[in-house]
C-alpha positions in Angstrom: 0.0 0.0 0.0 1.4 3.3 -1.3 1.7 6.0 1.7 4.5 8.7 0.1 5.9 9.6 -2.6 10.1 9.4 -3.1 11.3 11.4 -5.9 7.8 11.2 -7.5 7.9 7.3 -6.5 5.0 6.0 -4.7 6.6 3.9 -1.6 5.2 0.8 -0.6 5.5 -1.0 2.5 4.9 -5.0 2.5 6.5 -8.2 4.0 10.2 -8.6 3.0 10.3 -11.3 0.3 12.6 -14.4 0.4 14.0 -13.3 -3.1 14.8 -10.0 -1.2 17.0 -10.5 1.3 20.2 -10.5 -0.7 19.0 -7.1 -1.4 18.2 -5.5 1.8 22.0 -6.3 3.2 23.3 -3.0 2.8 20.0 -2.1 4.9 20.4 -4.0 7.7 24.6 -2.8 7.9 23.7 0.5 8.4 22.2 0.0 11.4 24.0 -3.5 12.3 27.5 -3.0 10.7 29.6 -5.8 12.0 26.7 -8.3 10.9 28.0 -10.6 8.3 25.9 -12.0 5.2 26.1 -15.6 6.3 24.3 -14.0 9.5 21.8 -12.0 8.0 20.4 -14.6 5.7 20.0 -16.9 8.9 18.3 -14.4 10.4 15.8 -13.2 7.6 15.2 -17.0 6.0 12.7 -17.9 8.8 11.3 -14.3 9.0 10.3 -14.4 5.6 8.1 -17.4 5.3 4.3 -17.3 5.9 3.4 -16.7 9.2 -0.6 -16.6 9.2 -0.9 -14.9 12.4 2.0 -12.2 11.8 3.5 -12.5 15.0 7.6 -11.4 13.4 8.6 -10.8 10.0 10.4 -8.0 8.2 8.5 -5.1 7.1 10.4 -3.5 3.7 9.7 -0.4 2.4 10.3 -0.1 -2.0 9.3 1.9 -4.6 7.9 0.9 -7.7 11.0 -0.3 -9.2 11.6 -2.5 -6.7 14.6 -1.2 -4.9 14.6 -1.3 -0.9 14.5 1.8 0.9 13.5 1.1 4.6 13.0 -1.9 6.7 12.7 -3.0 10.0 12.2 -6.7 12.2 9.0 -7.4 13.9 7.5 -9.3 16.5 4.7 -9.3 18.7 4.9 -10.6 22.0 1.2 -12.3 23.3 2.2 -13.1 26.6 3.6 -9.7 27.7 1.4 -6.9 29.4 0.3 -4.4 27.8 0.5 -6.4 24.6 4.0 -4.9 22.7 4.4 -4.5 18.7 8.6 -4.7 19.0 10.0 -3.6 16.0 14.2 -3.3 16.0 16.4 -2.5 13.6 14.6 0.2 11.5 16.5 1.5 9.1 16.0 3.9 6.0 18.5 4.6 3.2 18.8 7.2 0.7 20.7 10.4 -0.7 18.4 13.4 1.0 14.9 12.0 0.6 14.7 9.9 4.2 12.1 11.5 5.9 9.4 9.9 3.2 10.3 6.5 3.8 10.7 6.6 7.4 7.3 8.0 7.4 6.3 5.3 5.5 7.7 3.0 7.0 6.4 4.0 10.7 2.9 4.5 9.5 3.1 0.8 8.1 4.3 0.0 12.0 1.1 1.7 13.4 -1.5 0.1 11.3 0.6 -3.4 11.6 -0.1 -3.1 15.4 -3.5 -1.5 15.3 -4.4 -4.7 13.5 -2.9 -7.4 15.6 -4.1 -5.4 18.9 -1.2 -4.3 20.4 -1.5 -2.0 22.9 2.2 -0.3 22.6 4.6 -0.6 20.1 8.7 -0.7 21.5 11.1 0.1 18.9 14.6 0.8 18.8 16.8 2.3 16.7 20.4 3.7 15.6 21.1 6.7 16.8 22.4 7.4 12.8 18.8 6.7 11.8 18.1 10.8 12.5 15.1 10.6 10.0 13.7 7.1 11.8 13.7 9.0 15.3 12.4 12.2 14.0 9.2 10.5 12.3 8.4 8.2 15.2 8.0 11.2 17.4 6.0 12.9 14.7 3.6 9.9 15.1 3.0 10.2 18.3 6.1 7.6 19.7 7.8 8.7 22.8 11.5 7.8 24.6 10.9 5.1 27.3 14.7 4.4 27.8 18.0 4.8 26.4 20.3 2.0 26.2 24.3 2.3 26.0 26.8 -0.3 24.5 29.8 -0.8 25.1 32.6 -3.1 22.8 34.5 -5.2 24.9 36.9 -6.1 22.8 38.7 -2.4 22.7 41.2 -2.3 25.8 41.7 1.5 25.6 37.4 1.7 26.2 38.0 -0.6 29.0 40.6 1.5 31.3 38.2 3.3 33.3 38.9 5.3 36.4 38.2 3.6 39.4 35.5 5.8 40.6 33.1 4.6 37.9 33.1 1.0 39.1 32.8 1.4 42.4 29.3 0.8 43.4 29.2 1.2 46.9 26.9 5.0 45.8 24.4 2.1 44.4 24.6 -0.1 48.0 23.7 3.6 50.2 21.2 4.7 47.4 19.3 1.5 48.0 19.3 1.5 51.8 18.4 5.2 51.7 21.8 7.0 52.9 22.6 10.2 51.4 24.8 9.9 48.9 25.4 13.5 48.0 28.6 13.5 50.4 30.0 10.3 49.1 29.7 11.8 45.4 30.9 14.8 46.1 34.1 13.1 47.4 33.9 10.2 44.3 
């Protein structure tokens, strides 16, 4: 179902197709970059095939001449409370016209969890995905949490001064001691 227009091409959004996974690599790097091909094709094959109640897929946003613009991973999550729409990974590519497809893309996410009855929809996305986060708040999406990573692997990131890892602020916080002192001095 059409919902923008991309440099005067109508953008669709529809379930990811198994013949289009090769394709929407590049996609999934920009927001996953150390994923490798062999991974990614393990990880869209399943999400591809039929699934009559649509509880996961991959959503994939294209224009009429078939080329990928935006996708994102989906799941729905039954047993949880309220009952979440969790869409990761979204992603949007192209030179100056993002905005459309994100849009696109995100409307798609509403009316995909509208009509599956979620109650909220989670979502997370790279913070290079300026266009993604712009037109989820535009729809009405709001910040819950931030998360932080950290690679392990690079020993310069790991020398940290002591007075991060010390947790003994965390220990008083809990039992209700004022901690301003202590972290004045820390």
């Amino acid at each position: 179902m059409p919902h923008e227009m991309n440099f005067g091409n109508p953008i669709s959004v529809a379930p990811l197709r198994s013949t289009q996974i090769g394709q929407a690599f590049p996609l999934v790097r920009e927001v996953a970059p150390i994923l490798m091909f062999e991974q990614w094709i393990r990880i869209a094959s399943p999400l591809t095939l039929e699934d009559k109640f649509d509880r996961r897929g991959i959503l994939a946003a294209t224009v009429a001449s078939g080329h990928l613009y935006g996708l994102c991973l989906y799941r729905v999550e039954p047993l949880k409370s309220p009952k979440p729409l969790v869409a990761h990974y979204l992603a949007t590519f192209g030179i100056g016209q993002q905005a459309p497809v994100a849009r696109s893309l995100v409307a798609a996410i509403d009316s995909l969890a509208f009509r599956l009855g979620c109650e909220i929809i989670q979502t997370s996305v790279a913070s290079s995905q300026r266009s993604v986060r712009a037109c989820l708040e535009a729809a009405g999406h709001r910040i819950r949490q931030v998360e932080f990573s950290k690679y392990i692997g690079d020993a310069e990131d790991n020398q940290m001064p002591a007075r991060y890892t010390d947790l003994s602020w965390l220990e008083q916080w809990h039992r209700g001691d004022d901690i301003s002192s202590a972290a004045k001095r820390g």
